[in-house]
N, C-alpha and C positions, 0 to 999 in steps of 0.2 A: 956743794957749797955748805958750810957749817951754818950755826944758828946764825952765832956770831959776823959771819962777813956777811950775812942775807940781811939779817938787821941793820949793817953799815950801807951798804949798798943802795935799800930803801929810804935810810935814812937820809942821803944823800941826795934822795930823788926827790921827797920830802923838802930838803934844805934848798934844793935847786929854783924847785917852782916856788917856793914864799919868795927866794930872790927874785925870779921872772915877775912875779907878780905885784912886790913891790916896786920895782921898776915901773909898771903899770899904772899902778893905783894903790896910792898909800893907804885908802882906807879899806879894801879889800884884803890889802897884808894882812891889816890888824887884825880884823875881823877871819882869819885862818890864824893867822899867830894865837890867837886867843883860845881857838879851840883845838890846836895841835900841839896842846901839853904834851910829857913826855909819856905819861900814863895813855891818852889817849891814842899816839903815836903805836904804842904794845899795842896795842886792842884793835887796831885797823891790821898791825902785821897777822894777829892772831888770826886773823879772818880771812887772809892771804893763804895761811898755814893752811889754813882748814879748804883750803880749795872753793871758800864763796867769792872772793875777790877778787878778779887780779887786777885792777889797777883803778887807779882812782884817779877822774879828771874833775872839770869845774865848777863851781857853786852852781849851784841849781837856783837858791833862794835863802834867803838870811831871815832869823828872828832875835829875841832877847832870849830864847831858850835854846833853839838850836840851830844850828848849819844843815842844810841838804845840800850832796853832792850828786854829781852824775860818775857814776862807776860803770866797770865793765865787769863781766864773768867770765871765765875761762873759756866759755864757747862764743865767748864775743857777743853778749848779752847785755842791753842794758840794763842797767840798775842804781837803783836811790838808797845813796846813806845819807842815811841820819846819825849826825853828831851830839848829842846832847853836851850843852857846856858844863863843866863841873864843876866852876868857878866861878858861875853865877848863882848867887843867895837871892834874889827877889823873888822867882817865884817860891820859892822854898812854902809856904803859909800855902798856896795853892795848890800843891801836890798833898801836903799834906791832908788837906779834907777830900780828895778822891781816894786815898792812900785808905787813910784811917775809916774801918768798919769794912773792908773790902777782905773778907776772910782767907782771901787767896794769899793774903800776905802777912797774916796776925797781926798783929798789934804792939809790935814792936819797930818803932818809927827811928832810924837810924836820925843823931846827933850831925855825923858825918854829911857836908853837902854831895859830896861826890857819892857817898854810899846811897842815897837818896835820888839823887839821878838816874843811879845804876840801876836802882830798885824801879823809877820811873820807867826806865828804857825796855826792862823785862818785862814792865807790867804792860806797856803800847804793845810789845811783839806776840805777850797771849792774847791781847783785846785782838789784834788782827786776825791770830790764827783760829781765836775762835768766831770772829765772826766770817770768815774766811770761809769756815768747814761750812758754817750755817746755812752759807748760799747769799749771804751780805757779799754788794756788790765794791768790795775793797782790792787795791794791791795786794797781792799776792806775798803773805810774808815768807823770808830765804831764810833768814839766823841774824842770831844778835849776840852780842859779847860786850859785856860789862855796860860802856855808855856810846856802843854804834848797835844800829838799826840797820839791818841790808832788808829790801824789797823790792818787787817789782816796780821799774819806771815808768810812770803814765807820761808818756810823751816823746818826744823823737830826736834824735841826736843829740841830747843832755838841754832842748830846750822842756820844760813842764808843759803840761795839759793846764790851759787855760781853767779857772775857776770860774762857777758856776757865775758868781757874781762880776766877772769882765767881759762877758759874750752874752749876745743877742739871739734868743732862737725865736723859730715860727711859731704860732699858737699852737699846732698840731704837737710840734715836739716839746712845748711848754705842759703839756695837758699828760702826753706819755712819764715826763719827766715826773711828775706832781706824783701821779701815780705809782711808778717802780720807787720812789722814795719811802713813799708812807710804806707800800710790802717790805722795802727793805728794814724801815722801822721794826717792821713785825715780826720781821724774821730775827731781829738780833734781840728783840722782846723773848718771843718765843719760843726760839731754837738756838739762841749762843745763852739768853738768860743776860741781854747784858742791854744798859743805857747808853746814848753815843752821850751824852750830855753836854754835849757844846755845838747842836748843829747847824750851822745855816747856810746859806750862801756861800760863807767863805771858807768854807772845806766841804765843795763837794767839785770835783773835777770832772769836765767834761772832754771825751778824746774819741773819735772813731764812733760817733752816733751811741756812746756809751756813758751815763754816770761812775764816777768813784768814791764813795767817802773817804775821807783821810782825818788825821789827825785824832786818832782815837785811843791817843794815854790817857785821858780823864776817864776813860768811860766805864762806866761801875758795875757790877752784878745787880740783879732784883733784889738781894738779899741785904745790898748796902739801905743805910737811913734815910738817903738822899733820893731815892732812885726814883721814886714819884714822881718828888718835886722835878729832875734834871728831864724825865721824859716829857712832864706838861711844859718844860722852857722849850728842847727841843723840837713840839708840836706846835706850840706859839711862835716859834720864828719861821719852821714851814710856810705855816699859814698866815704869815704876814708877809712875806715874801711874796708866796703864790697870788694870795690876794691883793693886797697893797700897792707893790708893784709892777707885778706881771698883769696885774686885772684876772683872774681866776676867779669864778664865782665855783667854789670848793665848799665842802663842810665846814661847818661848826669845828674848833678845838675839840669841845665834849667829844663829839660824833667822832673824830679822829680819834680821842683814847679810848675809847670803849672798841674800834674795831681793833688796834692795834694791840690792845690787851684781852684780845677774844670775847669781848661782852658782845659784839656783833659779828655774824658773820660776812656779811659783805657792807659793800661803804655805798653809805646812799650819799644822791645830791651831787654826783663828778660832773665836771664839767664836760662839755660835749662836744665832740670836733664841727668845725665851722659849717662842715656841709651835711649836718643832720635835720633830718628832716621830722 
């Protein structure tokens, strides 16, 4: 099959389900219509090309920035794309302050929204892979091309792994979870060099007795201006979380950056499972 009829043929398959779909649910259309420009359309085939792909089924989860989809892999794998929209300008002012001072990308901040997203979308796939390598307990990143994101699917036949903040656990695993956080803090402190800076509750995914962090395009190098300030928000919403609403009697914020930036070596004051003596 040439480029050309593989192109026509997906294209078609593409045009098929926005029809199934809008029959369905009009606002579901839109909301695919919106982010299956023609541009983006090439960028999902390219990734087909390259053997990450092969087929893409249904929304996973909808934002003002991007689409998640449930895909599959050639070995019958699932897998999460991520759409970024390139046709949305609001967050534009918000990409640009994790963008601008993150040396990884100079300082040359594209005009273009779509070039900007693009640049968004490469910038989430190195945050993940390198915190990925660090031993950060993240999806697993596959490849990315211009404004799609392929990675590992935390969850089970294209439904997501519930967020940390819509399930209920027992004290015991509230107390492990606090913990493998803050290390995992540490490790992308100390071994990727990088700030999640947006952490809380609602990007951390819980699946199979396991945490995930997600959504990690903001997240900046030590070397960025900001990286202080984003790690003391990210430690402040831990621990308002752990504390406030879980009931966690946990460290101090202080105590929490000083271990997490190696000023201590072990974390005093953890809480203690219920049957200690």
């Amino acid at each position: 099959m040439s480029d050309e009829d593989f192109e026509k043929n997906i294209d078609k398959v593409f045009i098929t389900k926005l029809k199934e779909r809008r029959l369905l649910d009009e606002d579901l259309f839109e909301t695919v219509e919106e982010v299956f420009d023609r541009a983006t359309v090439q960028a999902v085939l390219q990734l087909m090309r390259r053997k990450t792909l092969a087929e893409l089924k249904g929304v996973v989860s909808t934002g003002k920035e991007s689409r998640v989809y449930w895909g599959k892999s050639f070995k019958g794998e699932d897998l999460a794309v991520k759409i970024y929209l390139t046709s949305s300008s609001e967050f534009r002012k918000g990409m640009v302050k994790y963008i601008k001072g993150d040396p990884r990308f100079g300082d040359n901040i594209p005009k273009s929204t779509r070039k900007l997203v693009i640049m968004w979308a490469k910038k989430e796939f190195k945050n993940y892979k390198a915190l990925f390598d660090a031993g950060v307990s993240v999806p697993k990143p596959i490849d990315q091309y211009e404004n799609v994101l392929v990675m590992e699917f935390i969850g089970r036949e294209g439904v997501r792994a519930p967020l940390l903040k819509e399930i209920t656990l027992t004290y015991e695993e509230y107390v492990k979870l606090f913990v493998n956080l803050i290390e995992d803090v540490k490790k992308a402190y100390v071994k990727a060099n990088l700030v999640h800076g947006d952490l809380s509750e609602f990007n951390v995914m819980i699946f199979e007795d396991r945490h995930y962090i997600i959504d990690v395009s903001q997240a900046v190098p030590l070397t960025h201006p900001n990286s202080h300030e984003l790690l003391i928000r990210d430690l402040r919403n831990i621990h308002r979380y752990f504390s406030k609403e879980v009931g966690l009697k946990i460290p101090s914020v202080d105590v929490l950056y000083k271990y997490v930036t190696n000023e201590l070596s072990e974390l005093p004051g953890l809480p203690q499972p219920l049957n200690h003596s």
